[in-house]
C-alpha positions as CSV (number, residue, x, y, z in Angstrom):
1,X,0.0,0.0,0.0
2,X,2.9,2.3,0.8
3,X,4.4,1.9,-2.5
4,X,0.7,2.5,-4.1
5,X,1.0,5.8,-2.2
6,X,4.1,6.5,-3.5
7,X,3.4,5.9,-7.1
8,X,0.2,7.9,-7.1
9,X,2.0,10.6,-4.9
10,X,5.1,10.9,-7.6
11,X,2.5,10.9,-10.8
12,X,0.2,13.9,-9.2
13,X,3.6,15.4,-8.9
14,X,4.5,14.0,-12.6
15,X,1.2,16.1,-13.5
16,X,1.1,19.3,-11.8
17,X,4.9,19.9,-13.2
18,X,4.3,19.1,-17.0
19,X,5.7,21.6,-18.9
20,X,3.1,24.2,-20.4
21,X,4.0,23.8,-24.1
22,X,1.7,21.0,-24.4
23,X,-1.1,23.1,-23.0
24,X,-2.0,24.7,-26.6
25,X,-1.3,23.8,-30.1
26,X,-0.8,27.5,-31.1
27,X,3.3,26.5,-30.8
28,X,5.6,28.1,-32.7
29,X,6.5,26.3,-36.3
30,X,10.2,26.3,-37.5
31,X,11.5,26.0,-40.8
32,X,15.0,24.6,-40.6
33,X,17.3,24.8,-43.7
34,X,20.2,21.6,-43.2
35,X,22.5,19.9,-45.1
36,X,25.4,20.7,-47.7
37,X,28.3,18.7,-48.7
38,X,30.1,18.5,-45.6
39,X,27.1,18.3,-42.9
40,X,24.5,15.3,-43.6
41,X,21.0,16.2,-43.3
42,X,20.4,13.0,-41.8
43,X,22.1,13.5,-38.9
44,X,21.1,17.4,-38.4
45,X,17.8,16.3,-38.4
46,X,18.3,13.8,-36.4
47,X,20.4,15.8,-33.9
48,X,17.8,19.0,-33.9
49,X,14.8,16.9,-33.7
50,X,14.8,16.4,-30.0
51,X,15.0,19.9,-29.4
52,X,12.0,20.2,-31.5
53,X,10.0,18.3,-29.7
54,X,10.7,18.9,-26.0
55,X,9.8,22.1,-26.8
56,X,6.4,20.9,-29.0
57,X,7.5,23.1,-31.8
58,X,6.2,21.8,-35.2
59,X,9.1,21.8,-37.4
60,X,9.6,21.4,-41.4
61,X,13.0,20.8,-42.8
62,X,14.3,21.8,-45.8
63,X,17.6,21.1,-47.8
64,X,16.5,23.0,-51.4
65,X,18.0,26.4,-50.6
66,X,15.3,28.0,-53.1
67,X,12.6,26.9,-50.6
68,X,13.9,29.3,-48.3
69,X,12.3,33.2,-49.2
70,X,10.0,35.2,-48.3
71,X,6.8,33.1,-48.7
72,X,8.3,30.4,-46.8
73,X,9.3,32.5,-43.8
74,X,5.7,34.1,-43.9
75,X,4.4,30.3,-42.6
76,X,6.9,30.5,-39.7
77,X,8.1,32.0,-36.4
78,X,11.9,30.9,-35.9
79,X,14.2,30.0,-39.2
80,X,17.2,27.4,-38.3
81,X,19.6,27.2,-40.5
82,X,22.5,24.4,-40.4
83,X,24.7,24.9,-43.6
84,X,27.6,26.4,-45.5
85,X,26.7,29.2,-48.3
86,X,27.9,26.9,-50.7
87,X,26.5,25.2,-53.5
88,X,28.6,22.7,-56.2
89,X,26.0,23.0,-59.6
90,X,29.1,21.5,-61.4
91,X,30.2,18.7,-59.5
92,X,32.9,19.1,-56.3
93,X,35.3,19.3,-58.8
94,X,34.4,22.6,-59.9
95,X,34.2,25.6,-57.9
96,X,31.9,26.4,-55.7
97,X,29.0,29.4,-56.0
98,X,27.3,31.1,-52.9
99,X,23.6,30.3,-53.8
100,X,22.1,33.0,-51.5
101,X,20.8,35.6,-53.3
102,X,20.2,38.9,-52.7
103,X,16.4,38.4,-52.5
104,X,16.5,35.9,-49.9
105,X,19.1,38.2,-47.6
106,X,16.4,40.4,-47.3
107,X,13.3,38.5,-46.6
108,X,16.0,36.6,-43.8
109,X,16.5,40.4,-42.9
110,X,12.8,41.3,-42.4
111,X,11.4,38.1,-41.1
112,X,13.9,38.9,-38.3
113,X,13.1,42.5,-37.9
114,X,9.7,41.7,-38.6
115,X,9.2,39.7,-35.1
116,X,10.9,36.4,-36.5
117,X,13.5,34.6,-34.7
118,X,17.0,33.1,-36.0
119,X,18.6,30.3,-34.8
120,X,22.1,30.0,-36.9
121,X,23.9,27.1,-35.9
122,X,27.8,25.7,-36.9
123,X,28.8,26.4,-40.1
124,X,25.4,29.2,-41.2
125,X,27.8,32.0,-40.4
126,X,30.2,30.3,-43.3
127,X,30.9,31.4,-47.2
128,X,28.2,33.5,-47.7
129,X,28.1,36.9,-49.8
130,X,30.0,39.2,-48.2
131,X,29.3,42.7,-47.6
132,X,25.1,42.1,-47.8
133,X,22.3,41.8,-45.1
134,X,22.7,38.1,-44.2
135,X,26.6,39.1,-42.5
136,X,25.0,42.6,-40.9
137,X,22.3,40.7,-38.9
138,X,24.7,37.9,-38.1
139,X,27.1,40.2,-36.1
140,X,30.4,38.3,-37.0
141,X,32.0,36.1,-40.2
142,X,33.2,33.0,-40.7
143,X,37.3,32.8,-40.0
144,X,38.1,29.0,-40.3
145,X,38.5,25.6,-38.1
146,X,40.9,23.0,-37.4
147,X,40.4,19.4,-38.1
148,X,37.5,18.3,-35.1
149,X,38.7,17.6,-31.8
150,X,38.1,17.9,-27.8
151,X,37.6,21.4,-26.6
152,X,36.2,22.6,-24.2
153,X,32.6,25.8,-24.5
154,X,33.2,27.8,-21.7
155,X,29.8,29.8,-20.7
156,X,30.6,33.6,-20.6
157,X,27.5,35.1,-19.3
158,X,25.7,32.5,-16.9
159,X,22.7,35.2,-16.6
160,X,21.3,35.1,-20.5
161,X,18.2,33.0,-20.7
162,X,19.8,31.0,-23.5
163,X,22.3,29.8,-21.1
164,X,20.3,29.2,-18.0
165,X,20.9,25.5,-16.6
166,X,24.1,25.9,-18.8
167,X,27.9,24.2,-17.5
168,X,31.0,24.3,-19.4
169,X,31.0,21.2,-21.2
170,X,33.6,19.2,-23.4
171,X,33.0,18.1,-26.9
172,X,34.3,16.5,-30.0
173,X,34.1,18.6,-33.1
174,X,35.0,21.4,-35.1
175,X,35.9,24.3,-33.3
176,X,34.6,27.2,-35.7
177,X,36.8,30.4,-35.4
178,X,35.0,33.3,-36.4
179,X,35.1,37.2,-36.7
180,X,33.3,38.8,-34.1
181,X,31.7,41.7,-34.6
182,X,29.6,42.6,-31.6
183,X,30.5,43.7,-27.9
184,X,31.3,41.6,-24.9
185,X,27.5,42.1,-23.6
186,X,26.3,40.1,-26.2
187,X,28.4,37.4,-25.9
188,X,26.8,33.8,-24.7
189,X,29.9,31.3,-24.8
190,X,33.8,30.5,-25.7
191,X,35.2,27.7,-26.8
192,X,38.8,26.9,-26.1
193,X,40.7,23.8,-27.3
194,X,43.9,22.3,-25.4
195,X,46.2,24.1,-26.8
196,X,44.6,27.2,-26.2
197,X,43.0,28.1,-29.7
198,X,39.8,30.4,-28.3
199,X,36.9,31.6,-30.0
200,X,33.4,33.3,-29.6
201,X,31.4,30.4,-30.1
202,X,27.6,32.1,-29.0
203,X,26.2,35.2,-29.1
204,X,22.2,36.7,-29.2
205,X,21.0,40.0,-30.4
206,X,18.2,41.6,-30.9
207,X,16.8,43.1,-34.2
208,X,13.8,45.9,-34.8
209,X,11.4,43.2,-33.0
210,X,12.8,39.9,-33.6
211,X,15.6,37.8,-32.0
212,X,19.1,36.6,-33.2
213,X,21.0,33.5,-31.6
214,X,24.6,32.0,-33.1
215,X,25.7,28.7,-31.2
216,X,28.9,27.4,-32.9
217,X,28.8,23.3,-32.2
218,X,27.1,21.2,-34.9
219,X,29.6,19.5,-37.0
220,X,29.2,16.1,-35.1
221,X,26.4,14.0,-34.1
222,X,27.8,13.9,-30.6
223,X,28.1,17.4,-30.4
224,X,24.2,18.4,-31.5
225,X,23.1,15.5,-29.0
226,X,25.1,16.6,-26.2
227,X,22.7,17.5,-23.6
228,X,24.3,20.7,-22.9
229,X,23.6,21.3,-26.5
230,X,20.7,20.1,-26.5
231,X,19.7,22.7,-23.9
232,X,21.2,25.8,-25.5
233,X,19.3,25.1,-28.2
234,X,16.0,24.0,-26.4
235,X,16.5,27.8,-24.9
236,X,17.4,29.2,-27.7
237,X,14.0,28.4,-29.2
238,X,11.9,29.7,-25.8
239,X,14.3,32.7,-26.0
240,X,13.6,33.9,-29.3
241,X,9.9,33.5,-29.2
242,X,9.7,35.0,-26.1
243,X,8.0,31.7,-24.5
């Protein structure tokens, strides 16, 4: 009988402490952009998918780069997107082009400003047109990696609601150097390998009424599942749509 109790008294508890995002189905939807020659859009998906839903957010991913414009974006209240700016119409052989046009830098630019929020993960601040809208709402620019490793992400500000619940964690994977463009305030996290390479590796920002978040892990499946990972970007997703 005492174990009854016990049972019945832990799922009350269970119950009264569900989380409310699967009190409504007026979530917000995501449209997630993955994939390019040297990410698999298997295992993004795979990887992101989780995040998805723990948080109950519908999600539709995409790996045509076309599908991503101003139409799209219209259906949606976060963008993800987990790829280089590279496309290889010839073969790999050949060289590459930067398929983002100048047309799709600005509906990013408005859905953003519009309310929208942007999750740009790994390798999304890599090889795009430089000088246009896409790079002035990212804050910083792609500067290069190593081969993938362990480093550690060190969290710089513990008092961001994208980092809350948040330790330092190690991982395996490619630690992204990047130019930084924005001040130390905006700053979420570090990462720093063992022989002391260092890098901004997350920042968030905040654009006419939408929301801007850059977390650098993502080349390896380990990495995205990692559950400090997989928190930043469960927060992430609350943080930007103001949930």
């Amino acid at each position: 009988m005492r174990l009854a109790t016990f049972f019945l008294i832990a799922s009350l508890a269970a119950a009264q402490n569900t989380s409310t995002v699967y009190n409504s189905w007026k979530r917000p939807r995501v449209l997630a952009l993955i994939g390019d020659r040297y990410h698999s859009p298997v295992y993004i998906r795979d990887g992101l998918a989780p995040a998805f839903a723990r948080e109950n957010m519908p999600v539709t991913f995409i790996e045509d780069v076309t599908q991503l414009n101003a139409e799209s974006l219209k259906a949606h209240q976060i963008l993800v997107i987990l790829r280089d700016g590279m496309n290889w119409p010839d073969g790999y052989n050949k060289p590459a082009v930067k398929w983002m046009t100048d047309a799709q830098q600005q509906a990013i630019w408005d859905f953003v400003n519009n309310g929208g929020g942007f999750l740009a993960l790994h390798n999304s601040q890599g090889i795009y047109p430089p000088g246009g809208l896409y790079y002035k709402l990212f804050g910083g620019d792609y500067n290069g990696h190593p081969k993938p490793y362990v480093f550690t992400v060190r969290v710089e500000n513990k008092n961001h609601a994208v980092t809350a619940g948040v330790e330092d964690f190690e991982i395996f994977d490619e630690q992204h150097t990047v130019k930084y463009y924005l001040d130390r305030e905006h700053l979420l996290l570090r990462s720093i390998a063992r022989d002391n390479l260092a890098s901004e590796a997350g920042w968030w920002r905040e654009m006419g009424k939408g929301r801007f978040v850059y977390l650098a892990p993502g080349h390896t499946p380990d990495a995205l599942a990692h559950p400090m990972m997989q928190r930043l970007i469960r927060n992430s997703l609350n943080w930007l749509t103001r949930h």
